[in-house]
C-alpha positions as CSV (number, residue, x, y, z in Angstrom):
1,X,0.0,0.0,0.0
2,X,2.7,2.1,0.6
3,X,3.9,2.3,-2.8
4,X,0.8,2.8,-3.8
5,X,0.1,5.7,-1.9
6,X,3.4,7.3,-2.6
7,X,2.5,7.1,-6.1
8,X,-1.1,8.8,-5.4
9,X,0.5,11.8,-3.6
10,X,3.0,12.5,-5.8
11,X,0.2,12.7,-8.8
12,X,-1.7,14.9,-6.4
13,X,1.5,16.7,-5.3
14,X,2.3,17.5,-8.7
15,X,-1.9,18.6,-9.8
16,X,-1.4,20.8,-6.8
17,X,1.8,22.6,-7.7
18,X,0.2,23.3,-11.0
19,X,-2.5,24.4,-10.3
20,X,-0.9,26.7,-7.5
21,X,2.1,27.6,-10.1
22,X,4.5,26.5,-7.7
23,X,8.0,26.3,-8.6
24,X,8.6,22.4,-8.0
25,X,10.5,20.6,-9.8
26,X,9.5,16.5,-10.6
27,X,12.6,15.7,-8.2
28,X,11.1,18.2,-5.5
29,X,7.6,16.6,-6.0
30,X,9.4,13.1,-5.4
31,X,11.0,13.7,-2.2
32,X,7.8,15.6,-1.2
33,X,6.0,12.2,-2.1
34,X,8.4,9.9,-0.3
35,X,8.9,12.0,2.9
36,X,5.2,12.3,3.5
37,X,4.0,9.1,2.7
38,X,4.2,7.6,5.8
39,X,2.7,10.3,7.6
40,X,-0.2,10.1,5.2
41,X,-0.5,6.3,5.4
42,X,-0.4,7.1,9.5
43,X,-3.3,9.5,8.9
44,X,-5.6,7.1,6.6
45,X,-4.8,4.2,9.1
46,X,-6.2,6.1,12.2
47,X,-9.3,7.1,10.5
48,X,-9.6,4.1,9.2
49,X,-9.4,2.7,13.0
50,X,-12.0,5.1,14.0
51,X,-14.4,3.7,11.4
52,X,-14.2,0.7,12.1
53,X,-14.9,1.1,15.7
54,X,-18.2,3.1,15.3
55,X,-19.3,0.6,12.6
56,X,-21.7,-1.8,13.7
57,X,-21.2,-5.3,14.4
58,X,-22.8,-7.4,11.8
59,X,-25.0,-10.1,13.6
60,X,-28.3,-12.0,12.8
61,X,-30.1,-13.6,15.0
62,X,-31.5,-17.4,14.3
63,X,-35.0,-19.0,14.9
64,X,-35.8,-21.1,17.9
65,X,-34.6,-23.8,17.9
66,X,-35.6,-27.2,16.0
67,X,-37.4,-30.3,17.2
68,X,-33.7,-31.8,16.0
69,X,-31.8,-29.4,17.7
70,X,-31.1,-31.0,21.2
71,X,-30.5,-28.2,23.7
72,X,-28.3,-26.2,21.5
73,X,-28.6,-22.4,21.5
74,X,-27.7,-21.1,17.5
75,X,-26.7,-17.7,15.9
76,X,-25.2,-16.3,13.0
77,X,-22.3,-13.8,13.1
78,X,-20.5,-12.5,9.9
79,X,-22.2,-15.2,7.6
80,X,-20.8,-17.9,10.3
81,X,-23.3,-20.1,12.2
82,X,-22.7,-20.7,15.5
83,X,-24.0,-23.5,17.8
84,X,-23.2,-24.1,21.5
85,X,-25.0,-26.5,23.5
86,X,-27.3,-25.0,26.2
87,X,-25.1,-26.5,29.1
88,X,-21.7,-26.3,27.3
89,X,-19.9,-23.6,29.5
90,X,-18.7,-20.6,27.1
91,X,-15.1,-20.6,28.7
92,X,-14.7,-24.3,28.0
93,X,-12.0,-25.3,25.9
94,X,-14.1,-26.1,22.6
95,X,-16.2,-22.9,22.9
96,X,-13.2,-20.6,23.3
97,X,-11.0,-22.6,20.5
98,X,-14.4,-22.1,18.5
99,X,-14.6,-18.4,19.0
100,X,-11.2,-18.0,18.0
101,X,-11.8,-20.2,14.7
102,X,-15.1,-18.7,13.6
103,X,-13.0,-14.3,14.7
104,X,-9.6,-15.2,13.4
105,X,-10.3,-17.9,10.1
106,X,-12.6,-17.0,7.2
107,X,-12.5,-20.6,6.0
108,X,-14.7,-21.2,8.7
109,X,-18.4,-21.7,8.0
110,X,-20.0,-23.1,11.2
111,X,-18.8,-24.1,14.5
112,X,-21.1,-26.4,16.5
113,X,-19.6,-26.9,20.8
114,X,-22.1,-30.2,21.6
115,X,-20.0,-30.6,24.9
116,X,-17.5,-29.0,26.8
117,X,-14.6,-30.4,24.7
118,X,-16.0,-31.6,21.7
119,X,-15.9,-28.8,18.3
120,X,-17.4,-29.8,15.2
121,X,-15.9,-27.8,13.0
122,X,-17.1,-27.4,9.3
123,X,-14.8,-25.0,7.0
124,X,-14.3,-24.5,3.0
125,X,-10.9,-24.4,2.4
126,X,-9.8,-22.0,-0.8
127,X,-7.5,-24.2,-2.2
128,X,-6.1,-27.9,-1.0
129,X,-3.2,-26.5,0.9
130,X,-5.2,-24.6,3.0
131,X,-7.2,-27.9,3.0
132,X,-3.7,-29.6,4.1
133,X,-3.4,-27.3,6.6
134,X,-6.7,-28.1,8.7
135,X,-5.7,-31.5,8.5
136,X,-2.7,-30.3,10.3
137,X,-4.1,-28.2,12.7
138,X,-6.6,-30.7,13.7
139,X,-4.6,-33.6,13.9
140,X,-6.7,-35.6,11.4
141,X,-4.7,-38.1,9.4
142,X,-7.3,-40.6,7.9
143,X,-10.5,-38.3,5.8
144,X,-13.1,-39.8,3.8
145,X,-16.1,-38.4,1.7
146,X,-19.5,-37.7,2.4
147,X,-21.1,-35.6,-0.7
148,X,-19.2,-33.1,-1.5
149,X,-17.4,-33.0,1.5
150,X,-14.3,-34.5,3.1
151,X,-14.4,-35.1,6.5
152,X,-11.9,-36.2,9.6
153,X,-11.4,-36.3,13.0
154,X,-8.6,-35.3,15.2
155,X,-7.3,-33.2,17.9
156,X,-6.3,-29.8,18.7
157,X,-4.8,-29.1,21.8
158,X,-7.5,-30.8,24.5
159,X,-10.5,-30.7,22.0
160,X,-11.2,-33.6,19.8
161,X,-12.4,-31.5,16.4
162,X,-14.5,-33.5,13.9
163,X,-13.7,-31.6,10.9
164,X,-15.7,-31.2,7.3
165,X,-14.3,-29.6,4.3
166,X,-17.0,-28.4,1.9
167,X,-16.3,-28.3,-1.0
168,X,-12.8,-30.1,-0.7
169,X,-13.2,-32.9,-3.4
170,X,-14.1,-30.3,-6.0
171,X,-10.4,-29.1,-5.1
172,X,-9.5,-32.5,-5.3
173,X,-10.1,-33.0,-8.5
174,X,-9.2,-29.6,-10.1
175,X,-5.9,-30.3,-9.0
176,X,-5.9,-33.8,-10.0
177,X,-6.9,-32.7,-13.9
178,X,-4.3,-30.0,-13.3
179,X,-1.7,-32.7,-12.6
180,X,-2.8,-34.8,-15.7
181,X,-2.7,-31.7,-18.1
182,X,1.0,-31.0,-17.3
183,X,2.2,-34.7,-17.3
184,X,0.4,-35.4,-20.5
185,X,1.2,-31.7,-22.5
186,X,0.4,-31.8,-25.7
187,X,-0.1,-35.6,-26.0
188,X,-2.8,-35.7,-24.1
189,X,-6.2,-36.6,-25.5
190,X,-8.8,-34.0,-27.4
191,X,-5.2,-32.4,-28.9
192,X,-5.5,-32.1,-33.3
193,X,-2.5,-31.6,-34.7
């Protein structure tokens, strides 16, 4: 952004000292430019803060709950469903490593806390190393398919995660055809010559 920026101000620098009839030169505008780009960037980035805290905190709330539900209290927070049973405690290690997942990942798509140490987890990876990398973090080796998800189960930390990937053997497959396409090149089928 920085670059960016500089750029910006030094067109803006250079529209002012015209339109002022300054006597700058292009190397005088360019120093201008570099010196006070950080002082700029400091001066978009705290009014940027001060947006952001008087903007509202996007939130929806969810219907009461289903017949199916069983004692779990829903909501939806940034497009992320949320689900903690009724007599989970919210300091308990799955609800807090849930918190963190659904505020700090935006893979995640729904966390669901049926007991104090239990986190079902269901994410949609954007590509298969970021895939890879919830295997990792959950400490899921084996996975297998249901749909058009992959699924696993492991740990993290203290809390066993059951995770689903949505979406995951789509990426699967892309890749795989990706793999085939450079091994094969040009010999590969559906190639005239």
């Amino acid at each position: 952004m920085s670059r960016a920026l500089q750029h910006e101000l030094h067109a803006r620098l250079g529209f002012a000292a015209q339109l002022l009839d300054l006597p700058l030169s292009g190397v005088d505008l360019e120093r201008l430019a570099v010196e006070l780009t950080p002082h700029i960037g400091a001066l978009l980035a705290e009014r940027e803060a001060v947006l952001e805290e008087a903007a509202p905190v996007p939130y929806a709330l969810v219907g009461p709950p289903a017949d199916g539900d069983g004692g779990m209290e829903s909501s939806r927070v940034a497009g992320c469903v949320a689900r903690v049973g009724w007599d989970v405690d919210l300091d308990s290690p799955a609800a807090v490593l849930a918190q963190r997942l659904r505020t700090s990942q935006h893979d995640v798509l729904a966390t669901e806390v049926p007991d104090a140490v239990t986190l079902m987890l269901t994410v949609r990876p954007q590509s298969l190393d970021c895939w890879r990398w919830w295997l990792a973090k959950c400490g899921a080796s084996q996975e297998s398919l249901e749909g058009e998800a992959s699924v696993a189960s492991g740990a993290w930390g203290t809390v066993t995660v059951h995770l689903r990937g949505e979406g995951v053997p789509a990426l699967q497959q892309a890749h795989s055809t990706v793999v085939l396409q450079a091994l094969l090149g040009e010999q590969g089928p559906g190639v005239v010559r």
